[in-house]
PANU-218963 format. One record per residue (C-alpha): z, y, x negated. Coordinates in steps of 0.5 Angstrom, whole numbers, plus 500, padded with zeros to 3 digits. Example, Ala and Ser with C-alpha at 12.3 -4.5 7.8 and 13.67 -1.06 7.14 Angstrom:
> z  y  x
> 516  491  475 .
> 514  498  473 .
//
This chain:
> z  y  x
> 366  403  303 .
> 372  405  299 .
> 376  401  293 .
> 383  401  298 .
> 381  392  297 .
> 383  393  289 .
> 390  394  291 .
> 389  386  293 .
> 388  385  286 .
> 394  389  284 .
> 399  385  288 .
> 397  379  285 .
> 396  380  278 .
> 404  384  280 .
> 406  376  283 .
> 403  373  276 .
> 407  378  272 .
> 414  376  275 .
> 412  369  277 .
> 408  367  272 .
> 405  361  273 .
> 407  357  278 .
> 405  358  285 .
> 410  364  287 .
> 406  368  281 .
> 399  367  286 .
> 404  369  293 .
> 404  362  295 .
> 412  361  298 .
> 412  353  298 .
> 409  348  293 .
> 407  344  297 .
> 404  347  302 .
> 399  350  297 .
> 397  344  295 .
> 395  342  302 .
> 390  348  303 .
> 388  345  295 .
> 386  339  299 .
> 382  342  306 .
> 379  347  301 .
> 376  340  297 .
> 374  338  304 .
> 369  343  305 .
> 364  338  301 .
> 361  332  303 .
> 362  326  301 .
> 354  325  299 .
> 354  332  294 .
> 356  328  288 .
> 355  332  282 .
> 355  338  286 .
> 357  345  283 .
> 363  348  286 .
> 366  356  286 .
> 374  358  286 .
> 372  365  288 .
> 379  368  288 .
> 383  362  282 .
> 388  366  280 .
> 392  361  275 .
> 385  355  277 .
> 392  352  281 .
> 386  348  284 .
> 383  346  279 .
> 389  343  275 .
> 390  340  283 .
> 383  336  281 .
> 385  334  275 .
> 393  330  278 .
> 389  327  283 .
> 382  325  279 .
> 378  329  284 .
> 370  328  280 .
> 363  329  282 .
> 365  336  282 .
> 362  342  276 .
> 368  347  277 .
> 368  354  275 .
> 372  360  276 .
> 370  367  279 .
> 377  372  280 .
> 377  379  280 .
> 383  380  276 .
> 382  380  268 .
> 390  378  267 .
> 388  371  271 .
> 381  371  269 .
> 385  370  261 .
> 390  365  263 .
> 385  360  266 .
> 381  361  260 .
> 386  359  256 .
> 388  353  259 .
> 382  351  260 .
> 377  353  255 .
> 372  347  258 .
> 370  351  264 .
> 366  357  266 .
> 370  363  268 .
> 368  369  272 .
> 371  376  270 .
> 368  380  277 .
> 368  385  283 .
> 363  382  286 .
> 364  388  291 .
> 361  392  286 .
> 357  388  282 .
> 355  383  287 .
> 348  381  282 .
> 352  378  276 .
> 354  372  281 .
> 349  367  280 .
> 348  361  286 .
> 354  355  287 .
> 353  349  291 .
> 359  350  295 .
> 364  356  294 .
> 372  356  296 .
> 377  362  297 .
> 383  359  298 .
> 388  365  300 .
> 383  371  299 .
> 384  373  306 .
> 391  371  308 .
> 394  377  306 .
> 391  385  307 .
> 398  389  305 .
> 397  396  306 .
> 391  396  308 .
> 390  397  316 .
> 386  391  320 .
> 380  395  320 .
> 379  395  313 .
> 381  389  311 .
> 376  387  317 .
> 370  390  314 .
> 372  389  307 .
> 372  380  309 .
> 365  381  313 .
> 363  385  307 .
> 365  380  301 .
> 363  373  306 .
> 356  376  307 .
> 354  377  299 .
> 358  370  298 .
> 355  366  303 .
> 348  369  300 .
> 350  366  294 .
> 351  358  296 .
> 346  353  296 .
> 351  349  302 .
> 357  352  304 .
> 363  356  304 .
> 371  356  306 .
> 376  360  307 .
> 383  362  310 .
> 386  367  314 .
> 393  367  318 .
> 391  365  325 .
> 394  369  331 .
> 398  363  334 .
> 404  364  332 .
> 412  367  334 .
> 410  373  330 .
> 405  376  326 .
> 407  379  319 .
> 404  386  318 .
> 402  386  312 .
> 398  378  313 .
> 391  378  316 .
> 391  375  322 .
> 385  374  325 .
> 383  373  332 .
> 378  367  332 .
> 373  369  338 .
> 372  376  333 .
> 371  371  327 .
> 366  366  330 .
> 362  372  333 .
> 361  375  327 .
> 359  367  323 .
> 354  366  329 .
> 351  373  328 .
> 352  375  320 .
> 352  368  317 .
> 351  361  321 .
> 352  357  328 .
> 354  352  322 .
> 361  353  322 .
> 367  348  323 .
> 375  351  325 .
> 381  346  322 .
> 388  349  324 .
> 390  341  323 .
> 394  342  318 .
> 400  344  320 .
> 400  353  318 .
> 400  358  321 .
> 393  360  318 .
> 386  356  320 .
> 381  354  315 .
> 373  355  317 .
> 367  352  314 .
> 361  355  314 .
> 354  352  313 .
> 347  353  311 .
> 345  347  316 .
> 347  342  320 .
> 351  336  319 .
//
């Protein structure tokens, strides 16, 4: 597979770089709709999993961690993994407390140890330049070495193709070919939430059933 995803990582760390910390600078357009998917991200995790461990694959500035903070969110252990060195030092400085992870898990997916639970929030919303085809097999790609690397579960995003129009630079995934490949690759356990009012789904994936 080629290293055509790494133009992902280049956008954002161009968005940091122009936007700084706030949520532009992680190519989010509105506050408040980040922090709605901060929340159904959170709802990935059961209520009985107190003390659990939790991964932010893809933190960026850690805007859902500082999210936990503003609203007491506890019993979660938090860390970060991001592929991008730039965001990796921004979250380290501002909080030095917690584990960091500097890594393409593509290329070395052995450096990633386990994690109850494991959240990309906006991972895959976008592809840019890339084709759907490639951006289709860099996802099923990067979901089957995560989900092998969390004890429960895993959420994602991607921009659904209910929509008016779609965006040619948004990946906007069909969802029978997303529950095909779940139910096939990783689990039949999965929930689907288009809930939440944006033009994007968020899917639960599950070791095992509820």
């Amino acid at each position: 597979m080629s290293t055509d995803y790494q133009t992902l990582i280049r956008h954002y760390e161009d968005c940091l770089a122009r936007h700084g910390d706030t949520h532009r600078g992680v190519d989010w357009p509105n506050a408040d709709d980040a922090a709605k998917r901060y929340r159904v991200m959170l709802d990935l995790i059961k209520p009985s999993h107190d003390g659990c461990t939790l991964l932010d694959f893809g933190c960026g500035a850690s805007h859902l961690y500082q999210y936990m903070l503003d609203r007491s969110v506890t019993g979660i252990r938090y860390a970060g993994l991001d592929a991008s060195p730039a965001f990796c030092e921004l979250s380290r400085k501002k909080y030095p407390q917690n584990e960091y992870i500097c890594l393409d898990v593509i290329e070395q997916p052995e450096r990633l140890g386990k994690f109850d639970y494991v959240v990309m929030n906006g991972v895959f919303t976008e592809k840019r330049e890339l084709s759907y085809e490639a951006m289709w097999e860099y996802f099923k790609r990067m979901l089957l070495v995560v989900f092998a690397k969390t004890r429960r579960g895993i959420a994602f995003n991607v921009m659904s193709k209910e929509v008016d129009w779609e965006r040619d630079d948004l990946f906007h995934v069909p969802l029978t070919d997303l529950t095909h490949f779940l139910a096939r690759e990783l689990s039949r356990h999965y929930v689907v939430r288009h809930d939440y009012g944006l033009y994007e789904y968020t899917t639960y994936v599950y070791k095992e059933s509820n």
